[in-house]
Every structure is written in C-alpha cells, then in structure tokens.
N, C-alpha and C positions, 0 to 999 in steps of 0.2 A: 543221605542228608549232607547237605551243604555246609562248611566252614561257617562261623558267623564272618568273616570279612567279606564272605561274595554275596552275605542277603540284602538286600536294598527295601526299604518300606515302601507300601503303595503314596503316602504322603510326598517321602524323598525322591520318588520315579516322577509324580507331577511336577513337584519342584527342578528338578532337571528334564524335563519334557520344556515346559514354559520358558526357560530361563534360552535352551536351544532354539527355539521355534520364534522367540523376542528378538535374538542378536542377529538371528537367519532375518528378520522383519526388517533389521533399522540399517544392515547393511546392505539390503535392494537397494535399486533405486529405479526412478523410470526409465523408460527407452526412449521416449519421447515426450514432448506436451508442448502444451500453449505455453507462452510468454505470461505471466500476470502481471494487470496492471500494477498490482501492490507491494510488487517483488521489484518495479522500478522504483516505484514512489520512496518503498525504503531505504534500497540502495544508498550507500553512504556520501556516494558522488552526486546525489540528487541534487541541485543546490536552488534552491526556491526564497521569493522574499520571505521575511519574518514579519511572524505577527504584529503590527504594530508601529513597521518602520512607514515612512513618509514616501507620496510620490516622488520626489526631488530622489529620495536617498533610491527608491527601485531603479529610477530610471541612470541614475550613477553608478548603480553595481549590474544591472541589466541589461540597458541601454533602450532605445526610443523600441517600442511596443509595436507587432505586426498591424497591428489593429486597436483602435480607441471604439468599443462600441460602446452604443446609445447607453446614456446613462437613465438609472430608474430610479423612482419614486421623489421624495422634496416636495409633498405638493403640502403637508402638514411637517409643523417642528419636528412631532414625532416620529416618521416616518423620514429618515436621513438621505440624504441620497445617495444613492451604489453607483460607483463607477468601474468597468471592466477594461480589464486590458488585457490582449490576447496576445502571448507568446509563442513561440515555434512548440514546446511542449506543457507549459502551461497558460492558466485564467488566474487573473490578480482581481481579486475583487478587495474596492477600495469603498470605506464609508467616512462619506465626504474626502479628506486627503490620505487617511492611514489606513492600511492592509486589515483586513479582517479575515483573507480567507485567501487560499492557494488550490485551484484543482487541476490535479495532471489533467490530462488531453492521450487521449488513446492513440497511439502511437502505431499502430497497421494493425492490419485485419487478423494479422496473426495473432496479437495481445489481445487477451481477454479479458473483460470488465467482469465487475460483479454479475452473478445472474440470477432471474428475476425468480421470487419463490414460488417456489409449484404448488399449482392450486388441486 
C-alpha cells in the first residue's frame, strides 16, 4: 500500500489532466494563415473617419478621395441621399453631408473576408 502523500483522486488526476492539456492549448499557436480582414479593421493604427464628422472635416483629415462615386437615392424626403467616397483602403458613406458608415476594402487576395455560411 501506498503512503497517503502519493494517492491522487480520479477527481484531482482530471483536474490536472485539463488544466495541462489548456496551457499546452493556449500556448500553440499557428504555423501559418490568412491575413483577416477584421484583425486590420481593429488594429489600433486603423485610422478611419468618425461617425458623424462632415465632409469638409474627412476631406481635411483625409484628403481629396480616389473616387466620388454615383451617389444614391434623394428621389423622396425620406429616402436621403448616400454619397460614397472611395479611399486607398477604405468606403466613406456619407448621408447627405455627415459620415454614417466606414467599410475597409480587402486589401489582397491574401486577406480574408467574412465567409459565406454553409448551407
């Protein structure tokens, strides 16, 4: 028979099975992967207009836009009109003069966008 100091419970053996098998888990890491688009978006250096600011104020912190596309909708009050403006990595979507919406722009074939759910 065994000392009691060297019995271990089947309880306590999971509990240190689990606890080894977690830290072995969190300290992999991959060998490789995709870029995601989400991993730049968040990025701290992102720096994107703000909700809300003016076109005068984007195009002063920005500067003049690669592209003014077609603007949409204005044909009722209710229905406002969207203006886009296309930057090297992002889309400025403006309703009537103020920001309402900012979307990165996929950056190479490498970066990976959302993907679509399987049916």
């Amino acid at each position: 028979m065994l000392p009691m100091r060297h019995l271990i419970t089947l309880p306590a053996l999971l509990l240190l099975s689990s606890l080894a098998t977690g830290s072995a888990l969190a300290r992999s890491t991959p060998d490789s992967g995709d870029t995601l688009l989400i991993e730049r978006v968040n990025a701290p250096a992102a720096a994107t207009p703000v909700r809300g600011a003016s076109m005068a104020q984007v195009t002063a912190r920005f500067g003049a836009p690669l592209e003014r596309l077609d603007a949409r909708g204005g044909q009722k009050r209710q229905w406002p009109t969207i203006n886009r403006w296309r930057y090297p990595d992002f889309i400025v979507y403006f309703e009537r003069d103020r920001v309402i919406d900012v979307v990165a722009i996929q950056a190479s074939a490498t970066e990976a966008g959302p993907r679509p759910p399987i049916r």
